[in-house]
N, C-alpha and C positions, 0 to 999 in steps of 0.2 A: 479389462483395464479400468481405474478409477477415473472418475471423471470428475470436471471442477469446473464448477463457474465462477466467474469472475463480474462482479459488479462495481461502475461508480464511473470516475471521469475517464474521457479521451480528450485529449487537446494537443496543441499545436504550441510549441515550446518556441519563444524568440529568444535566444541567450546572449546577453553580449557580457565579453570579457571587457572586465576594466581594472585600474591599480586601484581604484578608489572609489569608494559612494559616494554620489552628490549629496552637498548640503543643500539648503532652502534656497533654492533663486539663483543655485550654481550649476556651472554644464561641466560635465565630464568625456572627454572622449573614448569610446570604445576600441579597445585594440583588435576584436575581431568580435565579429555579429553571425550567430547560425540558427537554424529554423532546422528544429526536428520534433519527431512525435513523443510525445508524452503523454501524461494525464496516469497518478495512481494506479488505476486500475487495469488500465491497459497496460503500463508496464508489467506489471504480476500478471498480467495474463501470457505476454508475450514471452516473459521468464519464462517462466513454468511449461509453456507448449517448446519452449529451446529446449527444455531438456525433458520434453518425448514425453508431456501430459495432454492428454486430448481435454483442452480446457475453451470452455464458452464465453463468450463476451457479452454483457450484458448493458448494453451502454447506446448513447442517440450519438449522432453526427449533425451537423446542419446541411443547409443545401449551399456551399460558397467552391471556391478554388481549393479551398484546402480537406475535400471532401473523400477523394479518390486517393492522396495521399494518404491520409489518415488511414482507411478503411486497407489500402494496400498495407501500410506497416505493421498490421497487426497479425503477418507471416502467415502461419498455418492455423494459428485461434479460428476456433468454431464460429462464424457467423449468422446462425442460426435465428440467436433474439436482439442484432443489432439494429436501432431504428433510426434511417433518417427521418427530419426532422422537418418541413415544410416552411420556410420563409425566414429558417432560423441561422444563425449564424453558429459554425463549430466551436467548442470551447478554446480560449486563447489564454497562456501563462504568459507573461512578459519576465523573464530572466534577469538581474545581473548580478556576475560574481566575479569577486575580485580577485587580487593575488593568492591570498590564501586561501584559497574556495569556496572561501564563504558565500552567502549570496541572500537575497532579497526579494521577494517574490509578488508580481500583482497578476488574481485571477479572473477573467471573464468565463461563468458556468459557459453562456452561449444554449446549445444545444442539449447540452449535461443536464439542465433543467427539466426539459420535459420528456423525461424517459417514462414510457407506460408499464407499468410492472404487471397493470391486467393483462396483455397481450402476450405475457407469458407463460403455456398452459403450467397449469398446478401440475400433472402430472408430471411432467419436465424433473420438478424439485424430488420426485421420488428415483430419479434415476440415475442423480448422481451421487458423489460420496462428501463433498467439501464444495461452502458456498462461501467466496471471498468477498466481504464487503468492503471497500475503503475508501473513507468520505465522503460515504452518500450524502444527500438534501435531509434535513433530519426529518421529514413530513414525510417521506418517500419510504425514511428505511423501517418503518414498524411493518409493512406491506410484505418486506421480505424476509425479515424475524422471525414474524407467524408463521413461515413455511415450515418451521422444526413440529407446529402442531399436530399440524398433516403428512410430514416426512419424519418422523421422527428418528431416523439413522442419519439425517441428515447435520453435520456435522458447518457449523458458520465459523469462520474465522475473520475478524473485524479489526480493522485498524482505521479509528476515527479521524487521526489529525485532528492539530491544534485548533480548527476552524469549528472542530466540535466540541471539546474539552473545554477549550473557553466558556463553554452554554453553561459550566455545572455539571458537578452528577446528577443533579434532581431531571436534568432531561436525556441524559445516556441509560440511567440507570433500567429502564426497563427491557432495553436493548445488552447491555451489559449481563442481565439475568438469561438470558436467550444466546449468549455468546462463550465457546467452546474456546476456542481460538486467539487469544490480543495482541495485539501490536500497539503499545506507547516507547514515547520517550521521556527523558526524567524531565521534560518542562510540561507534558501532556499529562502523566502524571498526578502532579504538584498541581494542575488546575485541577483534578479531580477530586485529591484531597492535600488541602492545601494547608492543614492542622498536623498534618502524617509525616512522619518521615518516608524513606523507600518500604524499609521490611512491612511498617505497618500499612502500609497505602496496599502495598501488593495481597498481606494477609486479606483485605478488609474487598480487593477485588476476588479472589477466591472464595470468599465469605457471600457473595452477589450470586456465585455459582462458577465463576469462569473457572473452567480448570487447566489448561495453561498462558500464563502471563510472560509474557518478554518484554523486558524495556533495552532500549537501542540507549544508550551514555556513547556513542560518539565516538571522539578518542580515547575515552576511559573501557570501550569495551562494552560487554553485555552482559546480562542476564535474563536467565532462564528457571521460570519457577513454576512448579508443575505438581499436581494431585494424583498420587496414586495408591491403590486400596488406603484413602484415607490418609496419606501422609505425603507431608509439603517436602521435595525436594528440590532444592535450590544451587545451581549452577551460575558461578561469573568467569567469563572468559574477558583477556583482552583483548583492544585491538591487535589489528597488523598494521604492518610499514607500511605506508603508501606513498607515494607522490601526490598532496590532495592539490587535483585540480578545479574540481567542478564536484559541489556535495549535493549537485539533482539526484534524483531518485535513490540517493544511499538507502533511504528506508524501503525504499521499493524492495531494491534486489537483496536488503536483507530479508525483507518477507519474503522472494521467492525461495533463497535458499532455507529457511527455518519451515516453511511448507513442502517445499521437495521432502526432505529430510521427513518430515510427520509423514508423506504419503508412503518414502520407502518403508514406515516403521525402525528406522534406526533411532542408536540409542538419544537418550536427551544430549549427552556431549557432542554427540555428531551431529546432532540438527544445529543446537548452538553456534558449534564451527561452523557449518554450511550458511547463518546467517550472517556470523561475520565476515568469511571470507568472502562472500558475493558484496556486500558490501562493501570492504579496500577494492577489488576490482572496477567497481562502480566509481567511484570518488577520484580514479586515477586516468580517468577518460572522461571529452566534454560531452554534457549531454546524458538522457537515462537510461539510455539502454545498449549505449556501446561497449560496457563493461560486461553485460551480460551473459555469460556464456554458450554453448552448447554440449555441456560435458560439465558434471559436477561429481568429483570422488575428493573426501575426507575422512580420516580415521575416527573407526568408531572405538 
């Protein structure tokens, strides 16, 4: 069986539902406030082990109350290089979204911070097939980039979020060269190159080495553009209907579904679908991971 690590945040999601975002120096009342597990990376890990991938978590925890939790929700994920963290506090997201599911986000790393990547033998990285990175510490992730030096079957799929994009290409890009795999959306994008339209932003990431690119549009749907024997083949689907209640983890569970899809070797349309569709699912339930599945089948 293939195997997949999963690198980057765990945290502790407070979401509260509101009609409306506060302005400056105003209160708004919450129609309902819930606490569940989140964090990037953990999500796509927990995705991907729902649907029957023996996948590793590579992530810190602190030492608090919300320690056991955490560690419990991450189901049957391999716990093999999980680190708790000595006097540290677990990563915290503060939530809120409003009627239209929108939402607004503030993040406490916490624990996320000081994960040791030497405490994970090299060897490790020659044994599995796909390493998911999703917005690492940007100091942290050349440490696991270089693993393709020494693993070289080893295939990275990366999805930096806007908290990296914002830095510039001149600090992704060496990471970018080293990356198999991408996950943007069309505002992560546009901070990369921000002179580009889409077709040429994406060309010009293919041109860095990546050879497949997906950018997430949202309600407009997705695309899918991909290198093979030398020639760019490009896929846009749209969305589906949803109910949007809550858009946490949309990007998550579209990465789970568009990597399901790459491990079964199905065609580029049916990873595509797989990423959208896990995605309406997601968006139409509060919180990241209750849309999740345990069963994924799409026409290929």
């Amino acid at each position: 069986m293939v195997k997949v690590a999963v690198h980057g945040f765990i945290n502790v999601d407070l979401i509260g539902l509101v009609d409306q975002f506060s302005e400056m120096d105003q209160e708004v009342e919450c129609r309902d406030l819930q606490l569940s597990p989140g964090g990037s990376a953990a999500n796509v890990a927990v995705g991907l082990s729902r649907l029957g991938e023996e996948v590793y978590f590579l992530g810190a925890v602190g030492e608090d109350s919300y320690t056991s939790v955490l560690i419990e929700s991450l189901e049957k994920v391999r716990l093999d290089y999980i680190q708790k963290v000595p006097g540290k506090t677990s990563g915290t997201v503060m939530v809120l979204v409003n009627y239209s599911g929108l939402r607004t986000m503030y993040t406490f790393p916490g624990a996320n911070s000081n994960y040791n990547t030497d405490l994970v033998a090299e060897e490790f990285y020659q044994t599995i097939d796909l390493l998911h990175v999703s917005s690492p510490l940007l100091d942290l992730a050349p440490s696991l980039f270089q693993r393709k030096e020494t693993s070289p079957n080893l295939r990275i799929s990366f999805d930096p979020s806007a908290l990296l994009t914002k830095k510039g290409l001149c600090h992704l890009q060496p990471l970018l060269s080293k990356t198999d795999i991408l996950f943007v959306n069309h505002t992560e994008l546009h901070d990369l190159f921000p002179h580009h339209d889409m077709e040429d932003a994406i060309q010009s990431l293919h041109d860095l080495g990546v050879n497949q690119v997906f950018v997430k549009l949202g309600k407009q749907g997705a695309v899918s553009s991909s290198i093979s024997e030398g020639r760019r083949n490009q896929i846009v689907l749209p969305s589906l209907k949803a109910d949007s209640i809550d858009s946490t983890g949309a990007g998550d569970a579209f990465a789970v579904g568009a990597l399901y899809g790459i491990l079964q070797n199905w065609s580029q349309e049916a990873i595509l679908q797989a990423g959208v569709k896990l995605g309406a699912l997601t968006v139409s339930k509060t919180g990241a991971r209750s849309g999740l599945p345990y069963s994924l089948e799409v026409g290929e």
